[in-house]
C-alpha positions in Angstrom: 25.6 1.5 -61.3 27.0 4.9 -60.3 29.3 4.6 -63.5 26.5 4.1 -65.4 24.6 7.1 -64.2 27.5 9.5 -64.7 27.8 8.9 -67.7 24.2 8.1 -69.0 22.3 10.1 -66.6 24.2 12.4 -64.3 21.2 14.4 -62.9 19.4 11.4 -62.0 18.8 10.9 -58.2 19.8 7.3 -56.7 16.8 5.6 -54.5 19.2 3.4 -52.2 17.5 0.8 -50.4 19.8 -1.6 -50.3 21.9 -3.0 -47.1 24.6 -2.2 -45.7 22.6 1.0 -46.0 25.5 3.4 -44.2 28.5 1.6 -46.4 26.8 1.9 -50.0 25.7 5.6 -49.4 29.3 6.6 -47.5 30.9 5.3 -50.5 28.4 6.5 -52.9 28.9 10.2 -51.6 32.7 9.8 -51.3 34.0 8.1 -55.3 31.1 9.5 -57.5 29.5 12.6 -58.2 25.8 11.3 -58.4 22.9 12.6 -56.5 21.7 9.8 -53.8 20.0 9.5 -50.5 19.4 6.2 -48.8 15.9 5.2 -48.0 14.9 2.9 -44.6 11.7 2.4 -43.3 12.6 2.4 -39.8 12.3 5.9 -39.1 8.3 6.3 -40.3 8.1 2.4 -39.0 8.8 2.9 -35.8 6.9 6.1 -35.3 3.8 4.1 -35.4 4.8 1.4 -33.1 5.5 4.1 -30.8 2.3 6.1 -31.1 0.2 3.0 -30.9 2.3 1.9 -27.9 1.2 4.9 -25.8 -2.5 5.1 -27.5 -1.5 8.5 -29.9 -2.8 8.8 -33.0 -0.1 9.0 -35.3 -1.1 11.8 -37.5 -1.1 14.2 -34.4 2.5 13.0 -33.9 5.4 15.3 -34.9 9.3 14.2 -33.9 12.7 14.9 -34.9 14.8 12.0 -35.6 18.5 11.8 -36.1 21.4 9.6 -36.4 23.1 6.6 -38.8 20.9 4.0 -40.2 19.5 1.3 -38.0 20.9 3.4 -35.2 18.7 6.8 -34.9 17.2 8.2 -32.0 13.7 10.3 -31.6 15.4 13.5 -30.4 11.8 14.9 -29.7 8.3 12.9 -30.2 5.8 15.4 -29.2 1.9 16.4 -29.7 0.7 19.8 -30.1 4.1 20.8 -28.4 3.2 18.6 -25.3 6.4 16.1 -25.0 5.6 12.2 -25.1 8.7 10.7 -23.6 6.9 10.8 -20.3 4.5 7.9 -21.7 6.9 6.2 -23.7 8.5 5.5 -20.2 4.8 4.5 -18.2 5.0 1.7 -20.7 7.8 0.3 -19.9 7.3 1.0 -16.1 4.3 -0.3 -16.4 5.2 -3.6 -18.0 3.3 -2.8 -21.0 6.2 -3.2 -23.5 5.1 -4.9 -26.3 7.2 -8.5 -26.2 8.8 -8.0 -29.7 10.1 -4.4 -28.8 11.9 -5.7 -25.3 15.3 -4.3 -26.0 13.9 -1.3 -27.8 12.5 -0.4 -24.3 15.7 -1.6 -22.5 17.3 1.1 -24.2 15.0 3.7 -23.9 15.7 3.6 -20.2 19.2 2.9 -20.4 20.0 6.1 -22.9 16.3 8.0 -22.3 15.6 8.1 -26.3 13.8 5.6 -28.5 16.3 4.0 -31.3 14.4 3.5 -34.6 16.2 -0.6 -35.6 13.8 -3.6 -34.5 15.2 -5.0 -31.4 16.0 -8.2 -33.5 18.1 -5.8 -35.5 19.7 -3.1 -33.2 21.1 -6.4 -30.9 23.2 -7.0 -34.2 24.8 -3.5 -33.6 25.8 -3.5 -29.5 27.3 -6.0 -27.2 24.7 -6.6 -24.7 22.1 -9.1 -25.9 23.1 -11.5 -27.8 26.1 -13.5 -26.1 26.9 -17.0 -27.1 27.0 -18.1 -22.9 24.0 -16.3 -22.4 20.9 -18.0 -23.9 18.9 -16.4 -20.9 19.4 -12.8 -22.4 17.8 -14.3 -25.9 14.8 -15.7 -23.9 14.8 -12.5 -21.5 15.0 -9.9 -24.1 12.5 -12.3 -26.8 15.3 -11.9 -29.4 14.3 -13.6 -32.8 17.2 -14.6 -34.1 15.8 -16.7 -37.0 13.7 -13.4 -37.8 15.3 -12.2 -40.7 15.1 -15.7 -42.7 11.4 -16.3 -41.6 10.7 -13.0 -43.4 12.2 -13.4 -45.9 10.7 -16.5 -46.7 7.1 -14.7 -45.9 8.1 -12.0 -48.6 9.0 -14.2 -51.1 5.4 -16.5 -50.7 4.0 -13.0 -51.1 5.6 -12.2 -54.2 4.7 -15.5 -55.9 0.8 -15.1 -54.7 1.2 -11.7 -56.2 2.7 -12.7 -59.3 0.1 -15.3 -59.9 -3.0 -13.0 -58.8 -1.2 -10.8 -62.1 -0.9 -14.0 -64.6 -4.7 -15.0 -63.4 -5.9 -11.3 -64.5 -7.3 -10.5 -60.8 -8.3 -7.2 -60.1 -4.8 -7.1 -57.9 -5.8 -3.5 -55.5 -2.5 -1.1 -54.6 -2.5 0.5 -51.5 0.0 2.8 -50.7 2.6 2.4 -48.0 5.3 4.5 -45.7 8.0 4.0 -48.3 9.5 7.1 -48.9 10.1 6.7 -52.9 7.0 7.3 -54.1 6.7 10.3 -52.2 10.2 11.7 -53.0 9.4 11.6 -56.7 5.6 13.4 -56.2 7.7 16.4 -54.6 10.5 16.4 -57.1 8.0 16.7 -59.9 5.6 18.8 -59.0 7.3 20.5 -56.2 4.7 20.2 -53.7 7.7 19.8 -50.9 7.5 16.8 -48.1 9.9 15.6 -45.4 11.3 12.1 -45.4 14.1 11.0 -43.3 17.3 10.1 -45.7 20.9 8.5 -45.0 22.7 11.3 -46.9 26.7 12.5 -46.1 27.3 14.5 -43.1 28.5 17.7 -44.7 28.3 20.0 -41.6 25.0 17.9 -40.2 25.7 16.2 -37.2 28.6 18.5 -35.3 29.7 15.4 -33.3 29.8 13.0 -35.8 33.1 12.6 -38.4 32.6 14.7 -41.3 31.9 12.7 -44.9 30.1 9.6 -43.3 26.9 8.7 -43.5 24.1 10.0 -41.0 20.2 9.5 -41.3 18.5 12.9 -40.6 15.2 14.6 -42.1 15.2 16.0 -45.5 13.1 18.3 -47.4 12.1 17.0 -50.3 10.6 19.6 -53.4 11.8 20.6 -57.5 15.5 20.8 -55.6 15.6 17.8 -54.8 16.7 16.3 -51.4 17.4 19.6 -49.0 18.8 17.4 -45.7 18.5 19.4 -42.6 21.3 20.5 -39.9 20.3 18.8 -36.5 23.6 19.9 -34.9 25.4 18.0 -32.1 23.4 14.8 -31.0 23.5 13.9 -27.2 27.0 13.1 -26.2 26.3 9.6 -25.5 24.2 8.4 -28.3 26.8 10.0 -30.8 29.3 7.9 -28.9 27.5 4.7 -29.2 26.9 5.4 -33.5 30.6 6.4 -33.6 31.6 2.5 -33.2 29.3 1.8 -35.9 30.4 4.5 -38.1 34.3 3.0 -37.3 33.0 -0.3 -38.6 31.4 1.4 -41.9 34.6 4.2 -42.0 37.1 1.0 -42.5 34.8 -1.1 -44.6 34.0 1.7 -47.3 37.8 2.3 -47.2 38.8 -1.7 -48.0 36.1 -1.7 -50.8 37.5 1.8 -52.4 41.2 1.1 -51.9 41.1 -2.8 -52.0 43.2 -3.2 -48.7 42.0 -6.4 -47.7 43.6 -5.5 -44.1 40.8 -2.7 -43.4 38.6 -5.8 -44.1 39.9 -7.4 -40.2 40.4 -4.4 -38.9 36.5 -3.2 -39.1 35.8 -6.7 -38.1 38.4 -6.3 -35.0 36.2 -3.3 -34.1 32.8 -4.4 -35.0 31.3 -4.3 -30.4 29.9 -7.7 -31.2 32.3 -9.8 -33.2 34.9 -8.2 -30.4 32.6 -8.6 -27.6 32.1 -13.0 -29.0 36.1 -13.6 -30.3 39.3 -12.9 -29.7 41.7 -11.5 -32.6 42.8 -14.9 -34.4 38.7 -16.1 -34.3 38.2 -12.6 -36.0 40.8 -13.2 -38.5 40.2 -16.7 -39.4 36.3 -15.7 -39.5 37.0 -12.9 -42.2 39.5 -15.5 -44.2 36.3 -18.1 -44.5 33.9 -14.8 -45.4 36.2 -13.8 -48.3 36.8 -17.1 -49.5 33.4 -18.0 -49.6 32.1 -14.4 -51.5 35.2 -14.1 -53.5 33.5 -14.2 -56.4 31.5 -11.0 -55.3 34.4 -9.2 -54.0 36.9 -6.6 -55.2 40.6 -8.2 -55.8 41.6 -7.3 -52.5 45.6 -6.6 -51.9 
């Protein structure tokens, strides 16, 4: 696609929302010359769970959020200056955690911030919840593992209801969400500026974090397009937890530019959960039966 666009539109701008967010942009950024940012909803998402969580409305809400995709942290979630981590932690000493945010909260005490990824999701990331000898941290933690298939199953019933609402002529209403695309392209084209949080490359962004990958931080948005911000160095310890993400994404963007297939195991021998559930030869026979079974869709791998 980025072929494409350099030649048939180079001054275009790339809406990313496709997984493995951090991968396709790091990669994006480092072989082409095209203009990009990656779009998540987890940032804006999670905002409102918060705010609702400790009974603020969210418009009064302003925060700073930084990070990589799926693993960014509210730096500062404030209201008229006033700082809000004090009632993010009553609820969770107060037992009032919502039970679908459980690890969320876990974390939250554990590193003091809020990370942005579902707990569902951000379990994928880390070693500590989901275990194949511990069922009772899946039952402690309420951790849906099935909840990525049940959605999508609920998003695809929605898109045929949808589709025959159209076909019937119903007067089918749009209501606007939190996605960020629509907004991005009201600023660019009429340059009434807003501020969106975008995976982008870390060109001097995050101080502690390797220079070239991708990092999620806010953006303004106007006629210039997408203007990311410098948040400078993160909190030592939640830049060392992303860095063993961003090793992961750093060797995988490297086996799909080169066509090394060893990078493939070795970001798989690094990944804290596949290293945390097998030992080296599980890891490597694992990633044979992966490639075997996508060849089709992969790069002729050396």
């Amino acid at each position: 696609i980025c072929r494409d666009m350099e030649e048939l539109c180079p001054n275009a701008l790339l809406m990313n929302y496709v997984n493995p967010m951090a991968m396709l942009c790091w990669a994006v950024d480092r072989a082409t010359s095209i203009k990009y940012v990656g779009l998540c909803h987890s940032v804006q998402g999670t905002a409102a769970d918060i705010a609702h969580d400790i009974g603020v409305p969210l418009e009064e809400i302003n925060f700073r959020c930084a990070g990589i995709n799926h693993m960014s942290f509210y730096l500062e979630f404030e209201r008229n200056g006033v700082d809000l981590y004090p009632a993010i932690h009553r609820v969770y000493e107060e037992g009032r955690q919502p039970v679908g945010n459980l690890v969320r909260y876990e974390m939250v005490k554990r590193l003091g911030y809020f990370v942005t990824e579902s707990s569902e999701h951000f379990s994928e990331y880390v070693p500590w919840f989901i275990k194949r000898d511990r069922p009772d941290l899946i039952d402690n933690f309420n951790i849906p593992l099935d909840e990525y298939p049940r959605r999508c199953i609920d998003q695809i019933a929605g898109w045929e209801k949808t589709r025959a609402e159209y076909e019937a002529g119903a007067d089918v209403q749009l209501k606007r969400t939190n996605e960020y695309a629509s907004t991005i392209i009201r600023s660019m084209e009429t340059g009434i500026a807003s501020i969106i949080n975008g995976n982008v490359g870390n060109h001097g962004l995050i101080a502690n974090l390797p220079e070239g990958c991708c990092v999620e931080v806010p953006c303004v948005v106007d006629k210039n397009g997408i203007q990311p911000t410098t948040i400078g160095t993160l909190p030592p310890h939640l830049a060392a937890l992303m860095q063993t993400n961003v090793n992961v994404q750093a060797l995988t963007v490297e086996a799909a530019l080169t066509g090394k297939r060893e990078h493939i195991y070795h970001a798989a021998m690094l990944d804290p959960h596949t290293a945390a559930e097998l030992d080296l030869d599980q890891i490597w026979h694992l990633v044979d039966d992966l490639i075997e079974a996508h060849g089709s869709w992969l790069p002729t791998y050396q």
